[in-house]
C-alpha positions in Angstrom: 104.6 109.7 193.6 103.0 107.9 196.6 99.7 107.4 194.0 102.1 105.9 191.3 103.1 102.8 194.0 99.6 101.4 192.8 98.0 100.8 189.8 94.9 100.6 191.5 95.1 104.5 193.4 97.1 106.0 190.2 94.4 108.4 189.3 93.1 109.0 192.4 96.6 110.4 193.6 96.7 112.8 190.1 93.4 114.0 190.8 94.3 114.7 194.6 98.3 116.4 193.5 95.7 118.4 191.3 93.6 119.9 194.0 96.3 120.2 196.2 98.3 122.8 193.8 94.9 124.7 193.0 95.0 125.3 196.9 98.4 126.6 197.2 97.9 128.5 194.0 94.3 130.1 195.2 96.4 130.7 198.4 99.3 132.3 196.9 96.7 134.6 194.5 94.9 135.8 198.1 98.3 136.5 199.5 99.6 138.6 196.9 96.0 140.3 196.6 95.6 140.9 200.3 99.8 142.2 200.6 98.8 144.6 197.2 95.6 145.5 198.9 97.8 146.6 202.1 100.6 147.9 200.0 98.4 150.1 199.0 96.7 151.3 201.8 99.9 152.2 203.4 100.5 154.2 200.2 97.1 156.1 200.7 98.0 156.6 204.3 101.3 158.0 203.4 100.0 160.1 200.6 97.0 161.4 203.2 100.2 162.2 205.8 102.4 164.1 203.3 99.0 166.1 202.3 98.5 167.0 205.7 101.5 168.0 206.7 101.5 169.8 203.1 98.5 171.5 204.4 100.1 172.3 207.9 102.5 173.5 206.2 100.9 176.2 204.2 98.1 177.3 207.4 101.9 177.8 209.5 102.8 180.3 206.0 99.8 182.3 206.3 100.1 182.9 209.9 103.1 184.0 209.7 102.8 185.8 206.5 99.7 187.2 208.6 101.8 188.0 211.8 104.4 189.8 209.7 101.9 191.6 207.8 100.3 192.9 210.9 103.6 194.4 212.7 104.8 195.9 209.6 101.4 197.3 209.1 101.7 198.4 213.1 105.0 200.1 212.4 103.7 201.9 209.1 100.6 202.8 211.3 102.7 204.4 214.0 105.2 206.3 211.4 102.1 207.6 209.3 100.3 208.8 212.9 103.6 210.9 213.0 102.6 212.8 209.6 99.2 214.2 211.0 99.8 216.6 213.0 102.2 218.0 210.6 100.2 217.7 207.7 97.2 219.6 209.9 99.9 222.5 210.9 100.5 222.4 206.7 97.0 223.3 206.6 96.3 225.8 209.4 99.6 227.6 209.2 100.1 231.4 208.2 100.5 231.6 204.8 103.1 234.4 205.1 105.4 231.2 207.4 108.1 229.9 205.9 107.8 226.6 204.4 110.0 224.5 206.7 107.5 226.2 209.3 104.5 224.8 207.6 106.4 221.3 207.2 108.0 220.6 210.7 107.7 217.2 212.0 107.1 216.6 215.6 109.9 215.1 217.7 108.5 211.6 218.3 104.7 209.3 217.8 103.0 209.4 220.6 99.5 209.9 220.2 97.2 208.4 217.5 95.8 210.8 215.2 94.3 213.6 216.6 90.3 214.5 217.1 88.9 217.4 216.4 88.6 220.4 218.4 84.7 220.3 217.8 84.3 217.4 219.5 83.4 216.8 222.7 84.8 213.5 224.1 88.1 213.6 224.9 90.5 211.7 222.0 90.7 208.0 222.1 94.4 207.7 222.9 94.2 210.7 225.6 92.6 208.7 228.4 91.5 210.9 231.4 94.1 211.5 234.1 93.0 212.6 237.8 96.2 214.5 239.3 95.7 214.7 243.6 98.2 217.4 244.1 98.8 220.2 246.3 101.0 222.2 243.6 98.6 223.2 240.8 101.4 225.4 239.7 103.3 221.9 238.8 100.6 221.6 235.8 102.0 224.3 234.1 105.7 223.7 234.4 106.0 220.4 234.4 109.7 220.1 233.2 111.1 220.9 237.0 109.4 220.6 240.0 111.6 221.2 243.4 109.1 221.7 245.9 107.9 219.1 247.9 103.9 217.5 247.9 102.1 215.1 249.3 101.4 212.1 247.8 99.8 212.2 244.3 97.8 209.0 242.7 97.7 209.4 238.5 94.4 207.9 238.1 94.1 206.4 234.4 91.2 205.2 233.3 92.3 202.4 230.7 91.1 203.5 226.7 88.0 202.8 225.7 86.7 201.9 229.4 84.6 204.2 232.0 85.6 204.4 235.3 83.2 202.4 237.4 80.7 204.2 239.0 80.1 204.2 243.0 78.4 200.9 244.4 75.9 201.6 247.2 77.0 198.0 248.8 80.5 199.7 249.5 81.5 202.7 252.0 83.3 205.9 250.5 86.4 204.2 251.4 85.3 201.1 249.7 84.5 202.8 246.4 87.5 204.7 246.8 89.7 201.6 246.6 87.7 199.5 244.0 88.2 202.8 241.6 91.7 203.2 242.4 94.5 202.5 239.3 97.5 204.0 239.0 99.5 203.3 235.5 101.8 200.9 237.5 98.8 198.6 237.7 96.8 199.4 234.5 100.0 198.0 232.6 100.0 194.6 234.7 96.6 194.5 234.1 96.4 194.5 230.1 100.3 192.4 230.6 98.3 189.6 232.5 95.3 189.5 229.7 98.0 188.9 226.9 101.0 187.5 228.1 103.9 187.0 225.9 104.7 183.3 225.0 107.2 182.8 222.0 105.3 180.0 220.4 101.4 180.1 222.1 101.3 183.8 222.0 104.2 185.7 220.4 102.2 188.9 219.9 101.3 189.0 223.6 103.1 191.8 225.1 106.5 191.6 226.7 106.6 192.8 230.1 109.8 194.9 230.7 108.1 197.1 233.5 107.8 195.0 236.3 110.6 194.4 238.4 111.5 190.7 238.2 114.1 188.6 237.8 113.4 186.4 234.9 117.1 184.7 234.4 117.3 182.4 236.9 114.7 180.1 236.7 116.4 176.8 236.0 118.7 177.7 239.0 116.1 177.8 241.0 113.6 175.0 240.0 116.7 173.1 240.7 117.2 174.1 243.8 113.5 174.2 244.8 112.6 170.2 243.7 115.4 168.5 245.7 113.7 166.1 248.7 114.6 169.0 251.1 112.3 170.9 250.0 109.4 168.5 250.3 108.9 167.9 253.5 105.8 168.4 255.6 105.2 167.6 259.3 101.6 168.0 261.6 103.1 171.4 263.2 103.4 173.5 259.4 100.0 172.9 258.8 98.8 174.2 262.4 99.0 178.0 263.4 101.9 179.5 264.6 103.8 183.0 265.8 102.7 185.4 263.6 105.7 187.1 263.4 106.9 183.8 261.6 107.9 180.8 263.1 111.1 180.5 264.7 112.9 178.2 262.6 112.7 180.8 260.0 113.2 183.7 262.0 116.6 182.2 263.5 117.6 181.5 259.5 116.8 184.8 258.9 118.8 186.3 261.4 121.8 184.5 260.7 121.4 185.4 256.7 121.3 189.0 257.4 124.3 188.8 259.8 126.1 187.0 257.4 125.2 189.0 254.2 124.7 192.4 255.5 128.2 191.6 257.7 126.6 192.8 261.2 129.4 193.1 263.6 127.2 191.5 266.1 125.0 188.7 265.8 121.4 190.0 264.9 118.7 188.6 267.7 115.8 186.7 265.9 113.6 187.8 268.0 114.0 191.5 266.4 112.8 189.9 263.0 109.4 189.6 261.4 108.3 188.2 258.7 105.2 188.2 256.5 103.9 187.8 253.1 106.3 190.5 251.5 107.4 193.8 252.1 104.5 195.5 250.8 102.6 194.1 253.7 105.1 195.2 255.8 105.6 198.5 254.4 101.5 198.8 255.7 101.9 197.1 258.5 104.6 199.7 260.0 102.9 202.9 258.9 99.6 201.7 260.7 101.5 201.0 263.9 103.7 204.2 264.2 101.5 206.6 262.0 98.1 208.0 262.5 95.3 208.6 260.0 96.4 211.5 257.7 100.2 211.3 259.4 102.8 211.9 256.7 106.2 209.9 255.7 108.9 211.6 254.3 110.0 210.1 250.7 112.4 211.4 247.8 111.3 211.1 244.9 111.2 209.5 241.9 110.3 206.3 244.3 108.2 202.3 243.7 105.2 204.0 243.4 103.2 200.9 245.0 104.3 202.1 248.6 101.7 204.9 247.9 99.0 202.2 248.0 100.8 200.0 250.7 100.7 203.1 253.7 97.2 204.3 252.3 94.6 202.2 251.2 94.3 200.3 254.5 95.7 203.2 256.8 95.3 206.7 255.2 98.8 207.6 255.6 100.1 209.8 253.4 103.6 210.0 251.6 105.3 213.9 251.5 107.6 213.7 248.3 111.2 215.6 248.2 111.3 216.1 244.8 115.4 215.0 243.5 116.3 216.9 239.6 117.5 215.2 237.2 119.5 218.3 236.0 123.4 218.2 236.8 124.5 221.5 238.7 127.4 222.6 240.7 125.7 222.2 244.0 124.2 218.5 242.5 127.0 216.8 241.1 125.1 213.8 239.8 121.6 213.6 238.5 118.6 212.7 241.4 121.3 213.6 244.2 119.7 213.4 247.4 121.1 215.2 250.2 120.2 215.9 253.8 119.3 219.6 252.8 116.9 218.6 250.7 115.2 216.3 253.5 115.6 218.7 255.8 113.5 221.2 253.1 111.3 219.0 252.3 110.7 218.3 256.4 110.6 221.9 256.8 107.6 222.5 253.9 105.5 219.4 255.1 105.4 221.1 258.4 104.3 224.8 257.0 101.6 222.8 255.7 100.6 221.2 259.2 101.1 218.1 258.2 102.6 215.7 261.2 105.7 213.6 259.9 106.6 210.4 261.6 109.1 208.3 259.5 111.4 208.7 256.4 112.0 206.0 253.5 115.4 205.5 252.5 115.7 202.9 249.7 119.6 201.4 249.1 119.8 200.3 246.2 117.3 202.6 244.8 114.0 201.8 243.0 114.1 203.2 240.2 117.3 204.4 240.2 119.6 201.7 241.4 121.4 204.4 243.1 123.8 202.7 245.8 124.4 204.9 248.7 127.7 205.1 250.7 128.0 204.4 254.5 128.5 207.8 254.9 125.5 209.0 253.0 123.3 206.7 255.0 125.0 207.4 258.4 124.0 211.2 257.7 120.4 210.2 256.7 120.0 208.2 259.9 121.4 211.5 262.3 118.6 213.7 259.7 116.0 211.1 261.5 117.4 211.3 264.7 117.1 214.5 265.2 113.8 214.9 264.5 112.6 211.8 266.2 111.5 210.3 262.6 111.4 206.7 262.3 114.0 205.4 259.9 112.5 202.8 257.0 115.3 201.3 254.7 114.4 199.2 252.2 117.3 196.9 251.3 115.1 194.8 249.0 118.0 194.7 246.3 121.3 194.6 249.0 122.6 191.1 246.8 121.8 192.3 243.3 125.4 194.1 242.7 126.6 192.3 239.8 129.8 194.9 239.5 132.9 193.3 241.5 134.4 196.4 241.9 131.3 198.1 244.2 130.0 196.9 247.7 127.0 197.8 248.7 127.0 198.3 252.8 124.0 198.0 254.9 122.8 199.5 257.7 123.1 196.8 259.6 126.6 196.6 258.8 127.3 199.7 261.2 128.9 199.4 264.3 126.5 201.4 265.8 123.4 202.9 264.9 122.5 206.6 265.5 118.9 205.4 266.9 118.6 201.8 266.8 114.6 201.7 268.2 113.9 204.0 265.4 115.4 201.8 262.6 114.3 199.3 261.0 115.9 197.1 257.9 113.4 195.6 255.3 114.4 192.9 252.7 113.2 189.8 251.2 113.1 187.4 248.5 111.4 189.2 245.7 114.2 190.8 243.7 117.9 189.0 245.2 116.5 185.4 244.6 114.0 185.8 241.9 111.1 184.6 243.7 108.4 187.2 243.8 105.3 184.9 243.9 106.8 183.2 247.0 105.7 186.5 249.1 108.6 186.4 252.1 109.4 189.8 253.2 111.0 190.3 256.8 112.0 192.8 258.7 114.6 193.5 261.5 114.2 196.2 264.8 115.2 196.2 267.8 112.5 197.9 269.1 110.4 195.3 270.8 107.2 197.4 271.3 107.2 197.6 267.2 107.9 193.9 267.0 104.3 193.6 269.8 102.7 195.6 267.4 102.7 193.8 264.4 102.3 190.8 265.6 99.0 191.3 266.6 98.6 192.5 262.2 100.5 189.6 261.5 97.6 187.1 261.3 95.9 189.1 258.2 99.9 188.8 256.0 101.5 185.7 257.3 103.1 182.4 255.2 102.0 178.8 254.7 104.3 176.9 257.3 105.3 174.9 254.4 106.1 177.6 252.6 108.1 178.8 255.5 110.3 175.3 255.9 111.5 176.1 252.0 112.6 179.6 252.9 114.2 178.8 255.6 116.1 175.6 253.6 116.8 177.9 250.8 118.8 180.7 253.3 120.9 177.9 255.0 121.9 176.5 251.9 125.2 178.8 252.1 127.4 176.2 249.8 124.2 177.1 246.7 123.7 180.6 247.2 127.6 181.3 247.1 129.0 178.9 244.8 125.5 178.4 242.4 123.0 180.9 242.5 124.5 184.2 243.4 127.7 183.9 240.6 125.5 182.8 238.0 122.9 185.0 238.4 125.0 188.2 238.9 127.0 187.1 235.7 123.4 187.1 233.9 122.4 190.0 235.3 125.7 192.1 234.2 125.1 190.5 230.8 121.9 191.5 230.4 122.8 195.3 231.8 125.3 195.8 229.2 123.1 194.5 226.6 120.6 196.9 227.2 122.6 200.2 227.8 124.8 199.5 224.9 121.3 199.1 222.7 120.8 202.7 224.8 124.0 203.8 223.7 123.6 203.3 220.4 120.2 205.3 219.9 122.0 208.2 222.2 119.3 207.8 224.8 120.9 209.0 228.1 120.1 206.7 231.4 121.6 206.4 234.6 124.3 204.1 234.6 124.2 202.0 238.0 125.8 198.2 239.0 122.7 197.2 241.0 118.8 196.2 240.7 117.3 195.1 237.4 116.2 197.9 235.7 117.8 201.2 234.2 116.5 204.4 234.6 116.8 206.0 231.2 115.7 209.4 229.7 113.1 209.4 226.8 112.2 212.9 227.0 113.6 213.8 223.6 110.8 211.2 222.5 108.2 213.4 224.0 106.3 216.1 221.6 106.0 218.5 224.5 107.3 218.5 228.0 104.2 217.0 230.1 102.8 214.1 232.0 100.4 213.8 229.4 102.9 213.1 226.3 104.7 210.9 228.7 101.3 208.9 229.4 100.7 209.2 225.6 104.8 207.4 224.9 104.1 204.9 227.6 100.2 203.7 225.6 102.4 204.2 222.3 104.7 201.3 223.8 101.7 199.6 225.5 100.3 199.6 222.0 102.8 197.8 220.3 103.3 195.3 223.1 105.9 196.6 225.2 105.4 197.3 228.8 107.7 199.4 230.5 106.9 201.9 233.6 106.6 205.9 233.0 108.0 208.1 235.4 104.9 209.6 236.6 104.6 205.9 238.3 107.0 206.7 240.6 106.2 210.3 241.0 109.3 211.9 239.1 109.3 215.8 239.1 110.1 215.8 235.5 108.5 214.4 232.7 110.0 212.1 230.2 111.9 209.2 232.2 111.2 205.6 232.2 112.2 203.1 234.1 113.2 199.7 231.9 113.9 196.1 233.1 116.6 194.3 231.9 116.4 191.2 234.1 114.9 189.6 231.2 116.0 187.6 227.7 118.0 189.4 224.8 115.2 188.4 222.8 112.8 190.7 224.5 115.3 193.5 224.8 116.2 193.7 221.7 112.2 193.9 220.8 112.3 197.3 222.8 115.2 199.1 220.8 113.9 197.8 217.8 111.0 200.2 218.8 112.8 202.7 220.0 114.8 202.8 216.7 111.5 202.8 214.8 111.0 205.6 216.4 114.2 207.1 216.2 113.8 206.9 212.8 111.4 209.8 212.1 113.8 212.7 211.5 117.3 213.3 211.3 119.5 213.9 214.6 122.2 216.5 213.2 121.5 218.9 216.5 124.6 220.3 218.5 126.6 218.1 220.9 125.1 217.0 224.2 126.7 219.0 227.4 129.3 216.8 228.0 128.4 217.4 231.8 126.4 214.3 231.7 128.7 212.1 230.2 130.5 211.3 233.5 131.3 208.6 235.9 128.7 209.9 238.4 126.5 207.9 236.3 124.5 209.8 233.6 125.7 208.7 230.3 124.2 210.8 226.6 125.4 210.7 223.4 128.9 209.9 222.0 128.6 212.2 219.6 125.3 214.3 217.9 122.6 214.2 220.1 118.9 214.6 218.0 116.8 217.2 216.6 113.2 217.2 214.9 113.6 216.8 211.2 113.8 220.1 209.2 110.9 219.6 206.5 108.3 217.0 205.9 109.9 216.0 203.0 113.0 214.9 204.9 110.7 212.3 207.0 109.5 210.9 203.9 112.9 210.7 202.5 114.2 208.9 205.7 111.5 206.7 205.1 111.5 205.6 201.4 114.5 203.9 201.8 113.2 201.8 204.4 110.1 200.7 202.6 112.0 199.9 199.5 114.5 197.4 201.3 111.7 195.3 202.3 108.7 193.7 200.2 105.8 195.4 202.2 104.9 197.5 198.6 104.3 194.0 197.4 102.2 192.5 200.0 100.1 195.4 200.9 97.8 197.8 199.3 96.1 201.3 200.2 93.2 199.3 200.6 94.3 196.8 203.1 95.8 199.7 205.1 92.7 201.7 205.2 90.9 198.2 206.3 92.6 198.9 209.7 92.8 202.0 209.9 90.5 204.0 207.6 91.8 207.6 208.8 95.3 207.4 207.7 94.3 206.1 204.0 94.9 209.5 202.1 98.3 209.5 204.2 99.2 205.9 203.4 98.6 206.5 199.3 100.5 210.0 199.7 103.6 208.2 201.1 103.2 205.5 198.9 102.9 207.2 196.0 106.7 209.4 197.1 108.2 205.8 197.8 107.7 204.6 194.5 109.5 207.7 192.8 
């Protein structure tokens, strides 16, 4: 328009409105090539996302497929190791034996196939054990043992290692401690190489044998991040008392007044405290016990006080063997009586051996037994009158989660029976959940014991920092009573009726106790034979499949076959162990005669509502208890004779035998 004002720049404007929409049309083309060009490179990105999460996808299917192909191939592995031995006795038998003779299944898997007698290596899954007793005769009647012994370590040498041989850069004791491994520790061992983790490592093994509390941890990281805790001034980071510094001693004295209701006020000079009770528990037998001296302990016992009296001072334990049998004169199962410390005193002495102390542990480890004041009043006047020092461990005095039971504690007494001769451990291992903080402490009145290990103290004491959030934690009285110590009992009841109802329900019989976080419950029916060995072959069955619990040999039971299982831990984990348990509960029929209904009783030993088990009549009723269970699932579909034997080779002519009955 502006060029049509003049005739004389009329075609000049035409030619410049021209150019002018050939711009904004060449721009408009770029545009719209440049937002298709981007359209569809966001396509291509999206297209590249969906493939790789497609892809993710399918690598998370074949893991798991992988994962779940591997356990049920574990399971099958373990019930076709059952068929061996049976299929060998098949073999070997008399000819003129009846065939349910020839057929018998053994009670329980233990043991991986076994080697030939020709051989002469020892079988994989039967790892040497070295047995330091005095009672050879205990070899060869293992189900009952009531005399006392001293001390005996179970040496295991872990499957497929060596034991190491002596170094000539260590002394005989050196070599003596760097060889040492009892099962206790073998287990942690292989538990800390392959921890459990439900999504990094969920076929780690879950760790049900060492006692910990593993309910409370949000309670506690609460409690344990507020500013109180943080706090750091020149004198925690110089050295101190080594008995602990008095801040922490004064908290601890008012703590135990308070929660083991002293009628007097405790003195804080009379406490001690030092990097946990096991250091304490070494610390005392050096000071009051000479090299080869002897403490009296019953037994079954925390087998890690062996260790804590001997490696560093060669003092040995003298066990007074408690049965697990229920009799007139022992109304409940592991009863322990003065009689039998005054036996036991009585055989260590035949034997020359000098006693100096006696451990009483209330609440029990392993068998959360909770002693009266009367009971513990009469074991005090046993140690009196034989001028024995009195060691109680009251590690577990606040982990009652029953209302209707109180635990008392020694210091709770009006009066000793010989106050310089007793003296109260605890800590804050097992009734606050916090074993990796190391705070044990102990209370005496006897001052010359208190001068004595002070001078060990500097070799087992506690950063001062350390020792400023201890001592925060046990004047918090409004958390402990109104948070922490309601919740966490509540948890740990739960989880105690969670686990002895999935006891219950298999007919496994177990001592039934309100305190600690374990239960002591009886697998022997679960053992092919009555010995040490079968039980050290169930506990590497378990180990095997990635459950850690702790055998009864580890704490020096007389009778083989009991195992001692925590509970302080999540469902999910709990319910991992009866699933193995029923796995292997499901190897023969239980149609055997009543249990004696002496057990079932409130003294605390509960069995069987109902049939207790028997070993299956006939192979062919394992396989039939089997087939049933392989058809429900698809493992037929998924797996082959081939695969199987790619794992295991030996059981291959097993595998297609049971196979080929399942598909009938």
């Amino acid at each position: 328009r502006a060029g049509g004002r003049s005739s004389q720049g009329h075609g000049s404007g035409r030619c410049s409105g021209r150019e002018s929409l050939d711009k904004a049309l060449a721009s408009f083309l770029n545009w719209q090539q440049s937002a298709e060009e981007r359209l569809l490179s966001l396509e291509e990105a999206r297209l590249e996302r969906d493939w790789r999460a497609e892809e993710r996808r399918e690598q998370r299917e074949e893991r798991r497929a992988e994962q779940e192909r591997r356990h049920e191939l574990q399971l099958f592995s373990m019930l076709t190791g059952a068929l061996f031995p049976s299929r060998q006795d098949a073999q070997t038998a008399d000819p003129s034996a009846s065939p349910s003779a020839h057929l018998s299944a053994p009670r329980m898997t233990t043991a991986a196939p076994p080697v030939s007698s020709s051989s002469s290596q020892p079988p994989a899954e039967a790892p040497t054990v070295q047995v330091i007793s005095t009672h050879e005769a205990e070899k060869s009647q293992p189900t009952s043992v009531t005399a006392c012994q001293m001390s005996q370590n179970v040496l295991a040498t872990p499957r497929g290692a060596e034991a190491p041989s002596p170094s000539v850069y260590l002394s005989k004791r050196g070599n003596s401690i760097r060889q040492h491994q009892g099962t206790l520790q073998e287990g942690f061992v292989q538990y800390a190489a392959n921890k459990y983790h439900v999504t990094d490592n969920p076929e780690g093994i879950i760790n049900l044998g060492t006692s910990e509390n593993k309910l409370c941890y949000d309670l506690l990281h609460a409690r344990l991040t507020r500013p109180d805790m943080l706090y750091v001034e020149p004198s925690l980071l110089q050295y101190s008392d080594w008995t602990g510094r008095t801040f922490l001693r004064e908290e601890v004295a008012k703590f135990l007044t308070h929660y083991c209701g002293s009628p007097k006020t405790l003195n804080a000079d009379n406490v001690v405290v030092m990097n946990g009770c096991g250091s304490l528990f070494s610390c005392v037998a050096a000071v009051i016990c000479d090299p080869k001296d002897a403490i009296l302990i019953p037994t079954p016992f925390y087998g890690v006080i062996t260790d804590d009296v001997d490696l560093y001072s060669d003092v040995k334990l003298f066990h007074v063997h408690l049965d697990c049998e229920v009799t007139i004169k022992d109304y409940r199962a592991f009863h322990l009586t003065v009689e039998k410390l005054e036996e036991g005193l009585t055989k260590a002495k035949q034997e020359g051996l000098i006693i100096r102390a006696v451990i009483l542990m209330n609440p029990h480890n392993p068998l959360a037994e909770i002693y009266t004041p009367e009971e513990m009043i009469a074991f005090l006047e046993f140690a009196k009158r034989n001028d024995l020092h009195a060691i109680v461990d009251e590690l577990y005095m606040l982990t009652v989660f029953d209302e209707s039971v109180t635990f008392h504690s020694v210091l709770s007494l009006d009066s000793l029976p010989d106050p310089l001769r007793t003296h109260v451990m605890w800590g804050l291992s097992k009734d606050f959940a916090m074993s990796g903080i190391r705070a044990g402490t102990l209370y005496t009145e006897n001052r010359e014991l208190v001068e004595a290990l002070a001078q060990l103290g500097c070799f087992h004491g506690i950063p001062g920092t350390v020792q400023h959030q201890v001592a925060q934690l046990l004047q918090d009285r409004a958390w402990i009573d109104n948070e922490f110590l309601p919740e966490n009992r509540r948890r740990l009841k739960a989880a105690h009726s969670f686990l002895t109802g999935e006891l219950r329900s298999m007919g496994i019989p177990f001592l039934d106790r309100p305190a600690a976080l374990f239960v002591w419950a009886d697998l022997r029916e679960y053992l092919q034979e009555s010995s040490f060995q079968e039980e050290l072959n169930l506990w590497r069955c378990f180990l095997r499949h990635n459950v850690l619990l702790s055998c009864g040999q580890a704490f020096s039971c007389s009778t083989p076959g009991w195992f001692r299982i925590v509970f302080a831990d999540q469902h999910l984990h709990l319910g991992g162990l009866s699933q193995h348990l029923k796995s292997l509960d499901q190897l023969e029929e239980r149609d055997s005669p009543a249990p004696d209904t002496d057990l079932v009783s409130a003294e605390g030993l509960v069995s069987l509502d109902g049939e207790a088990p028997k070993p299956a009549e006939s192979l062919e009723s394992l396989i039939g208890t089997l087939r049933n269970q392989i058809r429900s699932s698809d493992w037929l579909e998924k797996n082959t004779p081939e695969l199987s034997a790619g794992e295991d080779p030996e059981i291959l002519d097993v595998f297609k035998a049971l196979l080929h009955r399942a598909r009938k």
